[in-house]
C-alpha positions as CSV (number, residue, x, y, z in Angstrom):
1,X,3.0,7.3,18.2
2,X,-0.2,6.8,16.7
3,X,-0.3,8.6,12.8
4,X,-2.2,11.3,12.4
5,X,-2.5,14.0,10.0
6,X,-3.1,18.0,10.4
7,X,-6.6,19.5,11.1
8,X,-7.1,20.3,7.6
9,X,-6.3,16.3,6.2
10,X,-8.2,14.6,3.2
11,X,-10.9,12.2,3.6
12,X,-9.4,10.6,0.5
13,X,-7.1,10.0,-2.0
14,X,-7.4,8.9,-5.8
15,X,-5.1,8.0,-8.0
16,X,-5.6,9.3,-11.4
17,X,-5.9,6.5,-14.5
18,X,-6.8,5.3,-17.9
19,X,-10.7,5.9,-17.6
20,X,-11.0,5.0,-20.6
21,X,-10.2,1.5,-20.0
22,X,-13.3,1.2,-17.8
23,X,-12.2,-0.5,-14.8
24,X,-12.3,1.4,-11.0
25,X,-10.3,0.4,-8.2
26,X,-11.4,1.9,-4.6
27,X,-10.2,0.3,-1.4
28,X,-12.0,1.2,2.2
29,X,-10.3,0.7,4.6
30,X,-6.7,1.0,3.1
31,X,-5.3,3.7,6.1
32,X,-4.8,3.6,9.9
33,X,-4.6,7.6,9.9
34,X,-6.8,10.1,12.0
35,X,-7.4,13.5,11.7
36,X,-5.2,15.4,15.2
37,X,-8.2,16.7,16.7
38,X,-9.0,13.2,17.4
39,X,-5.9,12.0,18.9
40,X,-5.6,8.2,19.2
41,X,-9.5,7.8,20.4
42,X,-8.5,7.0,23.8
43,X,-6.7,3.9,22.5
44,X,-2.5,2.9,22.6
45,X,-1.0,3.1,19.4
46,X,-0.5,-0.4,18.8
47,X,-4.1,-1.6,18.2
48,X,-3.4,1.3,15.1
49,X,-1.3,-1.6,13.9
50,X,-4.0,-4.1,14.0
51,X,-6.3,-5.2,11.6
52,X,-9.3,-3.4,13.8
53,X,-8.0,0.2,12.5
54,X,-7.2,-1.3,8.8
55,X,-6.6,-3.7,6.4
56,X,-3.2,-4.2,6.2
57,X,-1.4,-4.4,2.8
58,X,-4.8,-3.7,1.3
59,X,-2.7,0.2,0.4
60,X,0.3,-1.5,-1.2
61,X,-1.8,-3.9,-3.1
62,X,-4.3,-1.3,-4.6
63,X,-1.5,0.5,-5.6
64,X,0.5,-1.3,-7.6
65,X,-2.8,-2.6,-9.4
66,X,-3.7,0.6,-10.4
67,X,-0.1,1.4,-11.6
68,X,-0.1,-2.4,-13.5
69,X,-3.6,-1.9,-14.8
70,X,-3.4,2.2,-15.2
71,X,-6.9,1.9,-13.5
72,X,-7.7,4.9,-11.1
73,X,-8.1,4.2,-7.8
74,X,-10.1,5.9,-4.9
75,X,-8.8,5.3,-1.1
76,X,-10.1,6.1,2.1
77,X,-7.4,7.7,4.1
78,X,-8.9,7.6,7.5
79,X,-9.2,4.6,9.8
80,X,-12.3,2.7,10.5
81,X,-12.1,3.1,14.1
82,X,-13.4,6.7,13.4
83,X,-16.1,6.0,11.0
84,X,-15.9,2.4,8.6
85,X,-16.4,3.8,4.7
86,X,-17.9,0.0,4.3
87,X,-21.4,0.3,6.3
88,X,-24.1,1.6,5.5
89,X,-24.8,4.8,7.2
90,X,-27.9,3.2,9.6
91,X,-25.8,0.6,10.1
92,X,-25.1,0.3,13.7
93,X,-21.3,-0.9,13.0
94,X,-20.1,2.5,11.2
95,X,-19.0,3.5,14.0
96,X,-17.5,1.0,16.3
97,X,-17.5,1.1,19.8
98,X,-16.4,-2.5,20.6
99,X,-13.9,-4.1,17.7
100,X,-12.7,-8.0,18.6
101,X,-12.0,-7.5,22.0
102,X,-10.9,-4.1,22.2
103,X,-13.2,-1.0,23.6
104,X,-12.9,2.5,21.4
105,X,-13.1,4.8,23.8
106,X,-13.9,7.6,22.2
107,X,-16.5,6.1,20.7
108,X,-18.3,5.1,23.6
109,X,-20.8,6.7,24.2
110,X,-20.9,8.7,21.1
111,X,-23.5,11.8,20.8
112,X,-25.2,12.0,17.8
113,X,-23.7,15.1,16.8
114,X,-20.6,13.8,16.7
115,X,-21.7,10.8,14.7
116,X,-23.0,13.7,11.9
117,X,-20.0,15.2,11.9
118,X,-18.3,12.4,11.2
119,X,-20.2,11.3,8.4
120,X,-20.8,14.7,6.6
121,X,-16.6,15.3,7.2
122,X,-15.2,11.8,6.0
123,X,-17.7,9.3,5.2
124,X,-19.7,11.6,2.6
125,X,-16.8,12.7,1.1
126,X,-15.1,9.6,0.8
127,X,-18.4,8.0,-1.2
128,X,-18.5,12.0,-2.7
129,X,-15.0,10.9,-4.5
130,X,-15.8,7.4,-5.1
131,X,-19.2,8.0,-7.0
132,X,-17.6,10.6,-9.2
133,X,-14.4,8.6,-10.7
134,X,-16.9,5.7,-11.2
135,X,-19.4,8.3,-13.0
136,X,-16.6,9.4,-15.1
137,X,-15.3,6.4,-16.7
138,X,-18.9,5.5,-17.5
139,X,-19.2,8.9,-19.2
140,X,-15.7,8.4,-21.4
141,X,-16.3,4.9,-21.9
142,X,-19.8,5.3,-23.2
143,X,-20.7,2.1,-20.5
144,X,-21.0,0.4,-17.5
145,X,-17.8,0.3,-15.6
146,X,-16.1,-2.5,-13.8
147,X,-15.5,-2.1,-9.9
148,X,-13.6,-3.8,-8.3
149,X,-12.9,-3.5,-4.4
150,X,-9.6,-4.5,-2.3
151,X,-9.7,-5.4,1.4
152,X,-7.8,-7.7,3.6
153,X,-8.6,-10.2,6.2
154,X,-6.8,-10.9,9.6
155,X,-5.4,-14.8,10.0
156,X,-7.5,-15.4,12.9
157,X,-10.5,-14.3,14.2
158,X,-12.2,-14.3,17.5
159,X,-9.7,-17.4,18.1
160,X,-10.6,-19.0,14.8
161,X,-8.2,-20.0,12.0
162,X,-9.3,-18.9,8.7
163,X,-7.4,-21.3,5.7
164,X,-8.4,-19.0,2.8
165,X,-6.0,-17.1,1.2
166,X,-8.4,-15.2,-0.7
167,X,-12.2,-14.4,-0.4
168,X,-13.9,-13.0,-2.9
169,X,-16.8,-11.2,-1.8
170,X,-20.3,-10.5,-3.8
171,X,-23.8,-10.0,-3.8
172,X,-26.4,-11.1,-7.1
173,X,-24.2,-10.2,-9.7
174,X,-21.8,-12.7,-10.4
175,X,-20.3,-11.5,-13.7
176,X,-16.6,-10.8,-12.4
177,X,-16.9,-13.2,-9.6
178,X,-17.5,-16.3,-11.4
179,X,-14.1,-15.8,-14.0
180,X,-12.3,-14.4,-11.2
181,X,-12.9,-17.7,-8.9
182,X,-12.5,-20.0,-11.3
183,X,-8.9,-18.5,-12.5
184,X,-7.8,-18.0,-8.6
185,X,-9.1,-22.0,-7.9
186,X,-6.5,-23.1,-10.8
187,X,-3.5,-21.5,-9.2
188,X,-1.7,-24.2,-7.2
189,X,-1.6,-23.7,-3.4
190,X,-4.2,-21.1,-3.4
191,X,-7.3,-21.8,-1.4
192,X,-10.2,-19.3,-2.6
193,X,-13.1,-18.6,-0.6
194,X,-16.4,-18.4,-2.2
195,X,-17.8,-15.2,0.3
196,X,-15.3,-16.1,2.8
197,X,-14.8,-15.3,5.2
198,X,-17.8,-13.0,5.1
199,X,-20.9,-12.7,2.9
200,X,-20.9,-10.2,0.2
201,X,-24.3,-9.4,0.4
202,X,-24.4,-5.7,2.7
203,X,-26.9,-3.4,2.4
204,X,-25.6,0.3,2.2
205,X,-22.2,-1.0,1.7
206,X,-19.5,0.4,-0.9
207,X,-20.2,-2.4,-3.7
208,X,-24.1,-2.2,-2.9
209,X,-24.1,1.8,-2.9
210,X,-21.9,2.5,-5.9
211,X,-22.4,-0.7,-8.1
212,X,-25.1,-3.2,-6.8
213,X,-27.7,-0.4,-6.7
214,X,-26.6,0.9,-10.2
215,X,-25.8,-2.5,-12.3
216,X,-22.4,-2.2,-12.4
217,X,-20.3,-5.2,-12.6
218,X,-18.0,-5.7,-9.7
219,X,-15.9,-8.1,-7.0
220,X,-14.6,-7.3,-3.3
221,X,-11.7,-9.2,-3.5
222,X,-10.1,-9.9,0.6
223,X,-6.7,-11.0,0.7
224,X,-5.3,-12.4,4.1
225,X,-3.2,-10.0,5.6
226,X,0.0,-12.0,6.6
227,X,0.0,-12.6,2.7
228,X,0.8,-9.1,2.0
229,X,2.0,-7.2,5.1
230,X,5.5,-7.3,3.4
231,X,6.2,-5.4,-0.2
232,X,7.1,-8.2,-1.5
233,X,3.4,-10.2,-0.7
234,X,1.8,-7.4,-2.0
235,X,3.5,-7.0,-5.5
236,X,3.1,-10.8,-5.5
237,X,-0.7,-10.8,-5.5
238,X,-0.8,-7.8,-7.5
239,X,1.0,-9.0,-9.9
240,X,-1.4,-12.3,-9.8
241,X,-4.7,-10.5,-9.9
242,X,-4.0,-7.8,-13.1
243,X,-4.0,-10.3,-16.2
244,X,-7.3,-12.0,-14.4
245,X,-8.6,-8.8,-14.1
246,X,-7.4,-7.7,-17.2
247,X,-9.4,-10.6,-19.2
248,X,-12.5,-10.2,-17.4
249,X,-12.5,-6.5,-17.7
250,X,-12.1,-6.9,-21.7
251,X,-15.6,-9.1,-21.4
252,X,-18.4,-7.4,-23.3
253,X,-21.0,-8.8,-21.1
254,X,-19.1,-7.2,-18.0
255,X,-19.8,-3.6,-19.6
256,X,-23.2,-3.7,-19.4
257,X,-25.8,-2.2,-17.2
258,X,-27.9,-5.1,-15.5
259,X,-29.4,-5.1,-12.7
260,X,-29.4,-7.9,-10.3
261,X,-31.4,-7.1,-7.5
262,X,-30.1,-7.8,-4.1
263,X,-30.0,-10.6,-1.4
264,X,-29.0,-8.7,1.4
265,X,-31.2,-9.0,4.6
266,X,-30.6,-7.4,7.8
267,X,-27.6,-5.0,8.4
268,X,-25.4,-7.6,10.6
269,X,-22.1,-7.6,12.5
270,X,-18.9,-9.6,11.8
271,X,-19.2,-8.5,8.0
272,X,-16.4,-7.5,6.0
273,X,-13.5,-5.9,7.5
């Protein structure tokens, strides 16, 4: 059966924290669920399994950072097959009508009020929540917050192998990045991509809208999904990322407002998942 929740279900869900610590999780696309008015979107409920309607593990992972780090968190609960939290809202991906092979049906063709309703009823809210937990841990701390965003990536792609086990994912400012490369590179067997296996650099996305635009120091970290499908991967990597993201988040220079500008260029498909 494909999931889905009551007429009346949450765009989001945070997960309350230390603010004062001054480190935000958030995690787009960290659900497969649809509101019932939607049904499956004229789709089987397999393809709910596949990496198209989320990133898998990306939930379990954000999870038990926040509870390791006593970070808050902030999750989209819907799936990106009804409206991707990760675009920009011109972008002409935010609402997918063909995902790696697969036509969304529902989606296609998609009136316009439709696409408004979609946005004002989940993707608004969802940045709504975001914005404000991120605004209020600068407000206790008195500084610039850390961000820090989770995603997953499938194995293959478009009948390519990707060899990464983790990407991390950035734009100008490469504060976090930098420290949290270098200390991934080190650990033995792990092959780090350097904005692999996309380029951080998205206009209107959920790093440029909430921290790129504002100065804030952050990383979108992508894990490869067969990595952390299981409990077991995901408390693994977990439990690998906190003390590097402890240490970087006790950097002074990481609690400062700077801003970076941007190299982001045209909105563009095949970017992030």
């Amino acid at each position: 059966m494909t999931p889905t929740l009551p007429q009346d279900f949450p765009p989001y869900e945070v997960i309350d924290g230390d603010r004062p610590r001054g480190l935000v999780l958030v995690s787009d696309h960290a659900f497969n669920l649809l509101p019932e008015q939607y049904g499956n979107l004229g789709l089987p409920a397999s393809e709910f399994q596949r990496h198209i309607a989320y990133d898998i593990g990306a939930e379990a992972v954000t999870r038990r950072l926040s509870a390791l780090m006593q970070a808050p968190a902030v999750m989209a609960r819907f799936s990106r097959l009804l409206i991707d939290p990760n675009r920009g809202e011109d972008d002409p991906t935010l609402i997918r009508q063909l995902y790696d092979g697969t036509v969304i049906r529902a989606n296609y063709p998609l009136a316009e009020e439709e696409r408004r309703k979609r946005i004002e009823k989940f993707y608004r809210p969802y940045h709504d929540a975001v914005s404000s937990v991120v605004t209020s841990v600068a407000e206790e701390t008195g500084s610039a917050p850390l961000v820090i965003s989770i995603h997953s990536f499938t194995p293959y792609m478009q009948g390519r192998e990707r060899p990464w086990h983790v990407g991390i994912l950035w734009d100008k400012d490469d504060r976090a990045v930098k420290p949290l490369i270098s200390t991934l590179q080190k650990e033995p067997g792990i092959v780090v991509g350097d904005n692999e296996p996309y380029d951080g650099a998205l206009r209107g996305d959920t790093m440029f809208k909430h921290c790129t635009a504002k100065g804030y120091a952050h990383a979108l970290i992508e894990i490869r999904q067969d990595l952390i499908v299981a409990e077991a991967g995901a408390a693994e990597w977990a439990g690998r990322l906190a003390p590097i993201l402890e240490e970087i988040n006790r950097r002074p220079d990481i609690h400062e407002t700077r801003m970076f500008g941007s190299r982001t260029g045209p909105i563009r498909d095949g970017s992030t998942e």
